[in-house]
Each structure stands twice: as structure tokens, then as C-alpha cells.
KOLDOMI-354576 format. One line per 5 residues: for each residue x, y, z of C-alpha. Coordinates in steps of 0.001 Angstrom, whole numbers, plus 500000, padded with zeros to 6 digits. Example, Ala and Ser with C-alpha at 12.3 -4.5 7.8 and 13.67 -1.06 7.14 Angstrom:
2
512300/495500/507800  513670/498940/507140
This chain:
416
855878/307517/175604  856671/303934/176133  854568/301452/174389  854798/297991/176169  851810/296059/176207
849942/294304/178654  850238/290596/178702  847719/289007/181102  847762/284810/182705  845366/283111/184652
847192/281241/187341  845911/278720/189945  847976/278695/192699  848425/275461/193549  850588/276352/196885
847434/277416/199111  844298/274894/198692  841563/275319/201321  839703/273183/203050  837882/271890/199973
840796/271671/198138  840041/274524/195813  843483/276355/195097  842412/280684/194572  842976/282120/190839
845400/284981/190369  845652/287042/187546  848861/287975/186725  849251/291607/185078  853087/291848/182865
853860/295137/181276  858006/295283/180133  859974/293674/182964  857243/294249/185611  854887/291907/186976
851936/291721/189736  849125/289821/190769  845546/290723/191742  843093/288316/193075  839805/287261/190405
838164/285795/193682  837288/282569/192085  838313/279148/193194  838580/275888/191238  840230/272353/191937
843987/271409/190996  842670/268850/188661  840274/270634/186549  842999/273721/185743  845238/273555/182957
846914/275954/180073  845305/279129/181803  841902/278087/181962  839324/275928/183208  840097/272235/181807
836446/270846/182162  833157/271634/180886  830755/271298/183888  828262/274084/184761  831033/275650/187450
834090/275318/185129  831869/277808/182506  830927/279986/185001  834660/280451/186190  835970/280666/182702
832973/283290/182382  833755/285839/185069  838299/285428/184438  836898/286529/180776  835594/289419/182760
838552/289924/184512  840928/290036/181295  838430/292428/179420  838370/294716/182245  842208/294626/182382
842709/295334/178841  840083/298104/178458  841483/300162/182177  844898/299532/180399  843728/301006/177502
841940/304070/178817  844834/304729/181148  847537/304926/178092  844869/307751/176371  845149/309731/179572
849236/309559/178943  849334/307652/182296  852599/305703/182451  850680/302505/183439  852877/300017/185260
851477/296572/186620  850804/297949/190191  849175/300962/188895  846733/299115/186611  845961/296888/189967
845207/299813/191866  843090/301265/189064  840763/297765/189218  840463/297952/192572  838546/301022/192349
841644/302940/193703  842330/304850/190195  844402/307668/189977  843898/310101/187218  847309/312012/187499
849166/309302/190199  851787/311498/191971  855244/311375/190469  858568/312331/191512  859391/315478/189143
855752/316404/190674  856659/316348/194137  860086/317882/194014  858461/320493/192169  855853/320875/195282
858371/320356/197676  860361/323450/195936  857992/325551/196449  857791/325808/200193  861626/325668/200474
862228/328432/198580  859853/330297/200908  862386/329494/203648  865632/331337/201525  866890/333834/203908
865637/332046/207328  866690/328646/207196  868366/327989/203686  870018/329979/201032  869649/330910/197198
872295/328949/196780  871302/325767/198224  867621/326190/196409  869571/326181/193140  871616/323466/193674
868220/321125/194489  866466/322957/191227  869566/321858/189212  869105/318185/190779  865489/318542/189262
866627/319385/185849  869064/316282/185683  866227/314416/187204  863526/315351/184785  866204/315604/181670
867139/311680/182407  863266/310771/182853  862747/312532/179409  865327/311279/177340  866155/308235/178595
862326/306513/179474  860542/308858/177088  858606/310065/179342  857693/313337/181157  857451/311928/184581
857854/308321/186539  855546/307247/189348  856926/306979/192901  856338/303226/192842  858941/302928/189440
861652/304434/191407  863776/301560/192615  867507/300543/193452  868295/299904/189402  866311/303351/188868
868638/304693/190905  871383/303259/189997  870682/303882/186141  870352/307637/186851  873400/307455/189128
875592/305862/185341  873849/308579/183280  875401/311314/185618  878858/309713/185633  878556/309504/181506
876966/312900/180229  877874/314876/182673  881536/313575/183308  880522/313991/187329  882721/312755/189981
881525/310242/192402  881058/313142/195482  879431/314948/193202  877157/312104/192025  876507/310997/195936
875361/314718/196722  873205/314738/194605  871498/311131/195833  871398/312702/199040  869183/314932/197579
867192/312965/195450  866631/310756/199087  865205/313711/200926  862709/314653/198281  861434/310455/198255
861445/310873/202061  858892/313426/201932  856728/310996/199852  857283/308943/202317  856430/310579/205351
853172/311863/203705  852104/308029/203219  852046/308441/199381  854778/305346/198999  855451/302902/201598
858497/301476/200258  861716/303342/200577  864078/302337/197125  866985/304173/199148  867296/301665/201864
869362/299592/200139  871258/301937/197742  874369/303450/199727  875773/306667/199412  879419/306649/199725
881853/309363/199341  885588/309073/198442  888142/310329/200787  888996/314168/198955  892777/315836/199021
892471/319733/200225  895203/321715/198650  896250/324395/200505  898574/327292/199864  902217/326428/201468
903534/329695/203978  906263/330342/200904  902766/330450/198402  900897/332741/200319  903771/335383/200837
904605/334755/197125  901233/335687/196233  901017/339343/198500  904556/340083/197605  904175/339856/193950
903316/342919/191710  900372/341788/189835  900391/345307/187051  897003/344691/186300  893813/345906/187669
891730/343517/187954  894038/340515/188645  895050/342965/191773  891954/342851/192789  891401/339469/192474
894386/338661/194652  893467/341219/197135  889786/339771/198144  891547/336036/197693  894371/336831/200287
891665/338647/202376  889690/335104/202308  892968/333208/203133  892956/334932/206448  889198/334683/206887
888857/331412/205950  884871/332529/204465  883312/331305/201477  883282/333229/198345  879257/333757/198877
880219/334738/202121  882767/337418/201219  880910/338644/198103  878081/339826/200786  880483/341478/203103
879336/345200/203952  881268/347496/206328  878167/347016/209138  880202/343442/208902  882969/344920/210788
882850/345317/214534  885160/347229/216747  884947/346045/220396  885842/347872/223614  889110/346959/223661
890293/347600/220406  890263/344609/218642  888558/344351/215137  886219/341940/214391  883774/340510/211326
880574/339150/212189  878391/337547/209852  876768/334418/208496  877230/331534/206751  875293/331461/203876
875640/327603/203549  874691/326845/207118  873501/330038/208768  875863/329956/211228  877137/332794/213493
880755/333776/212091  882928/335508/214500  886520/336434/213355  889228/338795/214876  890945/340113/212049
894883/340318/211517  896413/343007/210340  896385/342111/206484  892569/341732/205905  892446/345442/207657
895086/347080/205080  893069/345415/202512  890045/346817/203702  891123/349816/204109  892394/349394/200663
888601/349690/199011  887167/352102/201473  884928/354393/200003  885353/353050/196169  881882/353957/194712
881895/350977/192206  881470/348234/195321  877476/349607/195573  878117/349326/199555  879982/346061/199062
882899/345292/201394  885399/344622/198630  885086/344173/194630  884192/340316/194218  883142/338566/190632
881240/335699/190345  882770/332460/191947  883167/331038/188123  885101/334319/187001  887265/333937/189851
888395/330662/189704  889421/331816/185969  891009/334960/187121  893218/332849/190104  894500/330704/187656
896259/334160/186047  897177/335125/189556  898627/331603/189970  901282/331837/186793  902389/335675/187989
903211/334201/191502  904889/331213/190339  902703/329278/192217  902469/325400/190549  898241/324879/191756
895297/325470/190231  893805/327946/192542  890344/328146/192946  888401/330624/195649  887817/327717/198507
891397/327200/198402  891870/330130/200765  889434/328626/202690  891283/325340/203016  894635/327775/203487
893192/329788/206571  892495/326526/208062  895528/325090/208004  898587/326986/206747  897241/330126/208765
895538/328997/211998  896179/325205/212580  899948/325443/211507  900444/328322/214209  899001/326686/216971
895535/328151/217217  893565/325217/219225  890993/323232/216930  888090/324470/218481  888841/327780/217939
889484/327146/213956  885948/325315/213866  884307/327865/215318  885476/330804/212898  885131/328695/209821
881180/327675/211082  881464/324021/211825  878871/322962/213402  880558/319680/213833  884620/319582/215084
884945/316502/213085  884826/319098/209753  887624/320793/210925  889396/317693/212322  889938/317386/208500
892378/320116/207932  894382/318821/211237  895002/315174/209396  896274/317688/206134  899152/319166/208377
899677/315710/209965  899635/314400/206335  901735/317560/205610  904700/316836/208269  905317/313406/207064
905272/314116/203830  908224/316881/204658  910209/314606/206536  910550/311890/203522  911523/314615/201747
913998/315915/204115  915165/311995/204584  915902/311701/201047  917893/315071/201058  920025/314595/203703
920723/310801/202607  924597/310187/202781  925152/313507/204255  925285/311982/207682  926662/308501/208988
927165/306545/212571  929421/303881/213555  926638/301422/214731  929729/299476/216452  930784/302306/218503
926959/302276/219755  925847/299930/223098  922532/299089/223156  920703/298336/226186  918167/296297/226913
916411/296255/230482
């Protein structure tokens, strides 16, 4: 618990006399670095006010110095009473609490996320998914474990959460956690929706993230070359479960689904219309959007592969966990000579690009079997090839250099 004490001035503010030429007496509440002021309703002339006080001795100067005595014991004793009820007082909240307008247990902002997670997880499986609530629990966690350890403290107020707050929380990330800046921005984005709801209830009034920006650095997609990807059928991987692995990888390479979205694959998943053509339907579980694919003839043969294995419980095709994938890829990787760290949502990246885009399919049609809502996603992946081509022709330039030559003289030029 943090133990800064109240300090408490009298101050006359000089700036606003009134007709009399009385200037109004603020009291002036400090606790740490924070500071407010709350009216004492008393008056008093320029010239009779110094060192905090009443300078004079007349019948009116002793009743003024009489009631701000009242004011200060008042302030002290609320201040008091509020630090036995482990109340992180700050300078507004003791205001509030002499205005009548005391809080017992003020709303803080580990207390409404934790309200506010409570009806979203009511909403997994119709708008949101498991995996979305537990990436706003673990933004909890970090919330209430930098809170804790860092301000000593079990929870802060809404009115304490501010830019430097922010900002503080934002460093604390970056250091213990060795988080990347996207990473660090997500999570703001989060942390701002759960303040919004604060503030659309009327709780705050002040928003802290208006002036903090959330910026996110431009991110390279790797993507498995046309030379990679046959590399990585072709090869002989002699091990069980590193074939498998590869199997349900390449079948997301010419998906282009997430690895939640594969692992919940079931054969009511696959469609076969009237004319022939075979098709997988499903979901995203990130957005919930409507996933249509025609699939090529690879993902069948691999599905067609696990048909019937008793050990997939119904499942479409053996996944692991996203984690033991990623560590199982990297094997994969080394047996294909392939010089990338693969991880799962490459294959994503690849279907988009080295797959689809590369071959001509339009853009529109990419975005809508990888579940963009918004074309601009998938315009992504088209700069990557674009990116891509140049970088092939440097290297191409630099091959061929001295290989070829012109006689520039033999050359006419015309202008028009």
C-alpha cells in the first residue's frame, strides 16, 4: 500500500475578487505528485491574507481562521478513515469524499475488466471466441501484475489512469516481458476498450487514451517460396509424427486457415456440390466469418490420408497445440532444407501469396477465402509479391552483370 501523506494549504486566490473585493479561499489537497482544490466557501480581502492564514485579528479574520481549521481537520480525519478502509486515496477522491460524494469501494479498472469479462465470455461461440476471451484475461493479468508490483497496490481508480500511467505500463511490457511494439499496441487497444466502457457508463468523464497513440510497425510476412513448398511434400520425413505435422501444415498452405481453424475441422466441414467440385465450409474462429474454399487436389489426398483414423475423436486431421507445432515445424524445416523458421500462420501467409496471388487468382477472391472482412488485409500479401518481384530482379541484375553488353554508339535515340 502506498503511504504518501496528505499535505493541505490555504490559498486566497487573488485572480478572482468580487465586487467587494474579497478574493474566495481554496484549499488545496497534495498527496505524492497529485494536487486539487476544493472550495472552503469563505471569502477574505487581499490585504488581510498572508502565510496561509488570516493576517489580522478582527472578529471576521477569527471566524475565517475558525471554520479553514474545520476544513483541514475534516481533511485529515476523511484521509485518515479512507487509508483504514485500504482506499487508495488520491487528491480528487478525498474531494469527492468531502463533498458528501464518498465512495466506499470507488470503481477501479482491474474491477471493471473483471465485470466486463464476465458478459463477454457469455458471448464465446456467438460473437467471439475462447481464444479472443483469453487473450483479454491475459491483458488482465499483466494489468493487475503491474498494478501489484509496481504501485503496491491491488487496484488503481479510473481517475489515476492517465497518459504517463499508460505509458509506464506500456515500458514495463517492453522490459519484463521482452514484448514487441505490435504486441505492446494490441494490447492498448485492449486496455482502451475496457476504459471506454467506463466511459460510456458515465463512471469517468475523461478519456486518458485520447492523447496516447497506438501505432503499429510495418511487419515482414514470410512466405514459403514455390521451390519450399514442393521441397517440403516431396521430402520423406521417416518419422511419425513430423509426417503428420507436415501433412496438416501443407494442407493449411493450400487452405490458407488458421491453426484454430484447422484443429476444429470435422468431415461435416467438407461439402460436395452438384457439380462435383469439393468444398470446405466453415468459420473463422477469430472473426466468425463464413469460409468458403474449393479444394485442390492435395488437401483431398491428404484428407483422404486420415480417413477413418480412430485417434482424431471425429477430428478432420491429427493437429497439436499451436505451441507444439511451431516446435515440431522447425524439425520439418531442417529435413526439407528449408532456411525459415516455420511457424503454423506461415502457411497461411503461403496460400495467400505463393499459392493463390502468385497464380493469378483475382484479390477478391483470395480475401474472401482467407475471411477478410476488409480487402485492404489481403491487399497486404499483393505488396509481398510486388515486394517479391523486385527483389528477384536485383538479384537477377546482379547475376547476369557482364554477361551481356551494347554498343550505346551503334544506338540512335530519338526524341519527338
Amino acid at each position: 500500500m502506498r503511504t504518501e501523506m496528505l499535505r493541505i494549504k490555504m490559498i486566497a486566490h487573488k485572480g478572482k475578487p468580487n465586487k467587494s473585493g474579497r478574493v474566495p479561499i481554496l484549499m488545496q489537497l497534495t498527496i505524492g505528485n497529485q494536487t486539487c482544490h476544493i472550495s472552503t466557501k469563505q471569502t477574505i480581502l487581499p490585504e488581510r491574507w498572508g502565510d496561509g492564514k488570516p493576517s489580522g485579528h478582527t472578529r471576521d479574520d477569527q471566524a475565517i481562521a475558525a471554520v479553514l481549521d474545520e476544513y483541514r481537520t475534516k481533511a485529515y480525519n476523511k484521509f485518515l478513515i479512507m487509508q483504514a478502509q485500504d482506499v487508495n486515496v488520491t487528491p480528487e477522491r478525498l474531494k469527492q469524499a468531502l463533498l458528501g460524494k464518498d465512495i466506499t469501494n470507488p470503481r477501479g479498472y482491474v474491477e471493471i475488466f473483471d465485470q466486463w469479462l464476465v458478459e463477454y465470455s457469455k458471448m464465446v461461440g456467438i460473437t467471439t471466441s475462447k481464444r479472443t476471451l483469453d487473450k483479454y484475461i491475459l491483458v488482465r493479468n499483466r494489468l493487475q501484475d503491474y498494478i501489484a508490483s509496481q504501485l503496491g497496490v491491488k487496484d488503481i481508480s479510473l481517475e489515476e489512469v492517465t497518459p504517463k500511467f499508460l505509458s509506464n505500463f506500456d515500458n514495463y511490457l517492453r522490459v519484463e516481458y521482452n514484448m514487441a511494439n505490435n504486441h505492446a499496441m494490441k494490447i492498448r487497444q485492449k486496455l482502451r476498450t475496457i476504459y471506454k466502457v467506463a466511459i460510456d457508463n458515465g463512471w469517468v468523464s475523461k478519456n486518458p487514451f485520447s492523447t496516447v497513440k497506438i501505432h503499429f510497425e510495418p511487419v515482414e510476412r514470410d512466405v514459403l517460396t514455390k521451390s519450399e513448398l514442393a521441397a517440403l511434400i516431396q521430402t520423406d520425413m521417416e518419422i511419425d509424427r513430423l509426417e503428420k505435422m507436415r501433412d496438416v501444415f501443407v494442407f493449411a498452405c493450400f487452405t490458407g486457415l488458421a491453426h484454430c481453424d484447422v484443429a476444429g475441422l470435422t468431415k461435416e466441414n467438407i461439402i460436395t456440390d452438384e457439380a462435383g467440385q469439393v468444398w470446405l465450409k466453415t468459420h473463422r474462429q477469430k472473426t466468425s466469418e463464413v469460409v468458403d474454399i474449393p479444394l485442390l487436389e492435395i488437401p483431398q489426398l491428404i484428407i483422404k490420408k486420415y480417413q477413418g483414423m480412430k485417434e482424431l475423436n471425429g477430428k478432420l486431421l491429427p493437429t497439436l497445440t499451436n505451441s507444439c507445432s511451431n516446435l515440431y515445424l522447425k524439425e520439418v524445416a531442417v529435413r526439407c532444407g528449408i532456411n525459415k523458421t516455420l511457424t503454423f500462420h506461415m502457411a497461411r501467409h503461403t496460400f495467400a501469396t505463393t499459392v493463390t496471388l502468385s497464380n493469378g487468382v483475382p484479390i477478391e477472391s483470395v480475401a474472401k477465402m482467407l475471411g477478410h472482412r476488409n480487402i485492404r488485409t489481403t491487399q497486404i500479401y499483393a505488396k509481398v509479391i510486388k515486394d517479391k518481384l523486385a527483389e528477384d530482379m536485383n538479384n537477377l541484375a546482379t547475376r547476369i552483370c557482364g554477361d551481356y553488353s551494347i554498343q550505346t554508339s551503334n544506338i540512335a535515340i530519338h526524341i519527338s
